[in-house]
RODO-2510 file (C-alpha; in nm, 4 decimals, decimal comma):
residues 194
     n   res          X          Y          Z
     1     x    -0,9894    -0,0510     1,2994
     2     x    -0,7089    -0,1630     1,1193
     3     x    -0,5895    -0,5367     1,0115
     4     x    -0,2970    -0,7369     0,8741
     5     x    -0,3229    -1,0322     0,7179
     6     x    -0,1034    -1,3392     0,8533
     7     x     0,0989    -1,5540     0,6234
     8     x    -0,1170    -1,7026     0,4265
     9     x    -0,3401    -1,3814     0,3656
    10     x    -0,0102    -1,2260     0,2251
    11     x     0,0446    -1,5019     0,0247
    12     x    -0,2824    -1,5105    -0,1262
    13     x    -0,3043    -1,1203    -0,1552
    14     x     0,0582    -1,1675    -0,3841
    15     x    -0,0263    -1,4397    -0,5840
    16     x    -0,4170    -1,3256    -0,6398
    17     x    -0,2298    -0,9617    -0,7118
    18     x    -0,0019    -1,0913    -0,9729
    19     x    -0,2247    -1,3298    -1,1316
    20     x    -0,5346    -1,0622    -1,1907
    21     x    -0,2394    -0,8102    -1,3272
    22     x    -0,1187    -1,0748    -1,5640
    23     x    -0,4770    -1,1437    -1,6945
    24     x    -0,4524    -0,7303    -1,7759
    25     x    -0,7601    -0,6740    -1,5362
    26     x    -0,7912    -0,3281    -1,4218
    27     x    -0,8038    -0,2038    -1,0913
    28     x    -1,0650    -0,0613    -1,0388
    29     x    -1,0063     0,2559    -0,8535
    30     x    -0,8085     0,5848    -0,8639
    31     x    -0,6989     0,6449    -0,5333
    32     x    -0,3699     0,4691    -0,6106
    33     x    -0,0818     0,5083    -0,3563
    34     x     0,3073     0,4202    -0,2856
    35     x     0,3774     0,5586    -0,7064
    36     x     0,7540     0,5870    -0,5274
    37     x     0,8107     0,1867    -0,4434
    38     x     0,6141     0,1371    -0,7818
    39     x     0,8453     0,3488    -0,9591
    40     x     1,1256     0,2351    -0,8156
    41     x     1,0267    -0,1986    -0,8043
    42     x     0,9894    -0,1843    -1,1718
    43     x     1,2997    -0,1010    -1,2780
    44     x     1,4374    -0,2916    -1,0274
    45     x     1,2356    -0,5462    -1,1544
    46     x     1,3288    -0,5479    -1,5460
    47     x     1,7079    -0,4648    -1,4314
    48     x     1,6868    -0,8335    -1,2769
    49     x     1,5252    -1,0105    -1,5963
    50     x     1,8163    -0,8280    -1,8060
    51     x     2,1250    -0,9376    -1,5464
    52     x     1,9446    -1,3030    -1,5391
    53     x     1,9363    -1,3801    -1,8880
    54     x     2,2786    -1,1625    -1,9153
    55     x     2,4419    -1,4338    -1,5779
    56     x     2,2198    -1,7623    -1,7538
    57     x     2,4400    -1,7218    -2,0909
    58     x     2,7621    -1,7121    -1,9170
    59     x     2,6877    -2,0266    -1,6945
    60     x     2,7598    -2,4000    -1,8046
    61     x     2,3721    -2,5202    -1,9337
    62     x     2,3928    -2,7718    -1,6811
    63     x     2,3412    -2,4682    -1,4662
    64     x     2,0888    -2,2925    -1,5986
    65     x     1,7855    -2,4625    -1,4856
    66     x     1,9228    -2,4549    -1,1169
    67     x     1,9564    -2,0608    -1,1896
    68     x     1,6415    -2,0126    -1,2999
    69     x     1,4405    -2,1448    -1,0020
    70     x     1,6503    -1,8692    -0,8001
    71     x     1,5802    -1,6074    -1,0613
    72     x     1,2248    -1,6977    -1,1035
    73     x     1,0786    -1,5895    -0,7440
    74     x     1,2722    -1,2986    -0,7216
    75     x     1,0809    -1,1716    -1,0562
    76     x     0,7345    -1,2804    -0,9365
    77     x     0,8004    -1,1114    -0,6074
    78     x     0,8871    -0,8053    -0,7701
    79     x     0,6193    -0,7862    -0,9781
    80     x     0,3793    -0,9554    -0,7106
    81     x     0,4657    -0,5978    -0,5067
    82     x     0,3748    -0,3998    -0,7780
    83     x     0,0720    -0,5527    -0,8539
    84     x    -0,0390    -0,5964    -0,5077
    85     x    -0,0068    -0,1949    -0,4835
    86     x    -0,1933    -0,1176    -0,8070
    87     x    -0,4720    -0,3735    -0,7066
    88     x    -0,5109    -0,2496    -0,3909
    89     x    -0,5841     0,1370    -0,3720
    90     x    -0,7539     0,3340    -0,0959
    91     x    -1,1681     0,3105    -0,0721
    92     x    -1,3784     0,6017     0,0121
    93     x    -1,7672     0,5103     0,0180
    94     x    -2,0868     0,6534     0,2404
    95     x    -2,0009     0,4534     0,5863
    96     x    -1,5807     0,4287     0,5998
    97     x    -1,2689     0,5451     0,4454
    98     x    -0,9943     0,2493     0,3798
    99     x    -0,6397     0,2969     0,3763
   100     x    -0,4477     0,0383     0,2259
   101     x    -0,0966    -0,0434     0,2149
   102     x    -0,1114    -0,3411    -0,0147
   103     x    -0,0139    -0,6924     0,1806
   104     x     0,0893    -0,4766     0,4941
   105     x    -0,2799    -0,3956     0,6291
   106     x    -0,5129    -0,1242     0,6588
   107     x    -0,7203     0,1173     0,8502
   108     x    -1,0616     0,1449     0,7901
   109     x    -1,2026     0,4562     0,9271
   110     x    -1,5795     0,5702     1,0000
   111     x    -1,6630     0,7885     0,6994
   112     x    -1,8303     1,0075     0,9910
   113     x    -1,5385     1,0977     1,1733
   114     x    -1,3189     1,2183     0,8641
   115     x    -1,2787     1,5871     0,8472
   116     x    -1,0279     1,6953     0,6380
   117     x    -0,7703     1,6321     0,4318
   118     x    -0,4655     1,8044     0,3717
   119     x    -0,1207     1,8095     0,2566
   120     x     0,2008     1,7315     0,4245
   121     x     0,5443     1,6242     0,3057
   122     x     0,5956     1,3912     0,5989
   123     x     0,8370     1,1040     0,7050
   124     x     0,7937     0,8322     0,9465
   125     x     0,9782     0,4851     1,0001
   126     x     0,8235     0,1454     0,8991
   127     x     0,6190     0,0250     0,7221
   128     x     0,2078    -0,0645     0,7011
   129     x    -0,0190     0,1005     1,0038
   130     x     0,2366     0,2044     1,2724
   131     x     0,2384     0,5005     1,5294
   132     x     0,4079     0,8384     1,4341
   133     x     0,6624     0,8881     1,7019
   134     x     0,6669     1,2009     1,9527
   135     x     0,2911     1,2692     1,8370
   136     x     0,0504     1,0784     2,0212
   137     x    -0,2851     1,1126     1,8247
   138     x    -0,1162     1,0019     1,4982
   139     x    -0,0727     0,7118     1,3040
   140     x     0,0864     0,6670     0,9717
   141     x    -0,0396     0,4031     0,7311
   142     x     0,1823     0,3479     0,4214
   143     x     0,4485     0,1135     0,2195
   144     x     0,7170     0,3384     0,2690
   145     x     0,7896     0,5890     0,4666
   146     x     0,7111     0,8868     0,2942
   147     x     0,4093     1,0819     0,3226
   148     x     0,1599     1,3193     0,1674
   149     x    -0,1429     1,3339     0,3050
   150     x    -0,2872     1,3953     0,6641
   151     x    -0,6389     1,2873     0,6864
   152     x    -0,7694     1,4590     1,0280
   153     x    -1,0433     1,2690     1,1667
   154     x    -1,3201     1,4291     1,4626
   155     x    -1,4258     1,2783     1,6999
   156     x    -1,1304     1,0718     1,7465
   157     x    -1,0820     0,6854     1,6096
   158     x    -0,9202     0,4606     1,8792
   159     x    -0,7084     0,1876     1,6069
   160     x    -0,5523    -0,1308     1,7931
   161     x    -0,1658    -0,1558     1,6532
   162     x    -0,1238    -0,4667     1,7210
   163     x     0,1825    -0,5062     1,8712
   164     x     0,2409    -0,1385     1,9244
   165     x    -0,0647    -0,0766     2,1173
   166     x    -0,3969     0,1646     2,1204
   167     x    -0,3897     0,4692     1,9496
   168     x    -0,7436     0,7288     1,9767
   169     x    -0,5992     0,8993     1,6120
   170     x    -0,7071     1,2482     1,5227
   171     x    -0,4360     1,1912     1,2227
   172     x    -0,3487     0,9441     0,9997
   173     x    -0,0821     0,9942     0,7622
   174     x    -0,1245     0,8510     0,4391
   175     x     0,0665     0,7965     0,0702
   176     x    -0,2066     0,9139    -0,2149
   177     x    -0,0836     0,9594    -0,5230
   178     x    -0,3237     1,2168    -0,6384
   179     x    -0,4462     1,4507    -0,3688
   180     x    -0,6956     1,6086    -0,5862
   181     x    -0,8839     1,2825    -0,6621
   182     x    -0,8568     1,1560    -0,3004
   183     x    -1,0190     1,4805    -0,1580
   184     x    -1,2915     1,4774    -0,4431
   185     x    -1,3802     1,1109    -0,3324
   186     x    -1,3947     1,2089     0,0195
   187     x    -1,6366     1,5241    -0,0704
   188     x    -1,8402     1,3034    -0,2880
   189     x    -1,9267     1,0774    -0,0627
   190     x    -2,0027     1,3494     0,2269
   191     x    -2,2136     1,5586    -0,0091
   192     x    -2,4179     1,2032    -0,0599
   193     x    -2,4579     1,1893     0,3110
   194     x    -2,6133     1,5310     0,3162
***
């Protein structure tokens, strides 16, 4: 099953996000994902405070409030991605397995049907849930396109797309940012099922 959020749901996800990272609330799980757009939005980020307050003492103060309503948004949006990654990691527990990809959607799989999981170094196109292209059985859920993880999945999950159709997965690529504690979760939790 997977599930995007419309406008709104982004909206809130963002500003909720931002808000609960500004209050210094910790997520609340380790199996983090996308460290690559993190690692690069935040410098990104900072780099645009620094060239705003650099462009605001050049312009004419009349100016300056006009310049910060631009500059403002483009801040909280950067940080609002950030945060909206960090608060939103990947869930294993007893009954499914959720793979997140912040405010683009996620798959939630039937704990019973995950196998494996193993590494790859892996790129597909797009962004959020989206079919990996000349390989039928796989999907690829992530903020970016880069890859590292290929969770193999028996019997086979059917996921609706959306837009881009039915898939019956026996693969979803995923971004984790520590294999070692993604793999342990999923063990855990089978070892409970036992």
């Amino acid at each position: 099953m997977t599930s995007k959020p419309g406008r709104l749901g982004v909206v809130r996800i963002w500003a909720g996000s931002l808000v609960a990272g500004s209050m210094r609330r910790r997520p609340s799980s380790k199996l983090r994902h996308s460290a690559g757009v993190r690692q690069l939005a935040l410098p990104l980020v900072v780099l645009e405070i620094v060239m705003a307050f650099l462009l605001s003492s050049m312009l004419p103060p009349a100016v300056r409030p006009a310049h910060a309503v631009f500059e403002a948004p483009l801040v909280l949006a950067g940080l609002g991605l950030v945060a909206v990654i960090l608060r939103h990691p990947h869930e294993v527990d007893a009954e499914r397995v959720i793979l997140r990809t912040g405010f683009l959607g996620d798959v939630a799989l039937p704990r019973s049907a995950v196998r494996t999981v193993s590494s790859v170094i892996r790129t597909v196109p797009g962004r959020g849930p989206r079919p990996v292209p000349g390989e039928p059985g796989a999907i690829a859920c992530s903020v970016s396109s880069s890859l590292n993880a290929a969770v193999n999945l028996d019997p086979p999950v059917r996921l609706d797309l959306g837009a881009a159709g039915r898939v019956d997965a026996v693969t979803v690529y995923v971004s984790v940012d520590y294999l070692p504690a993604f793999s342990a979760a999923l063990r855990t939790t089978s070892s409970h099922e036992s």
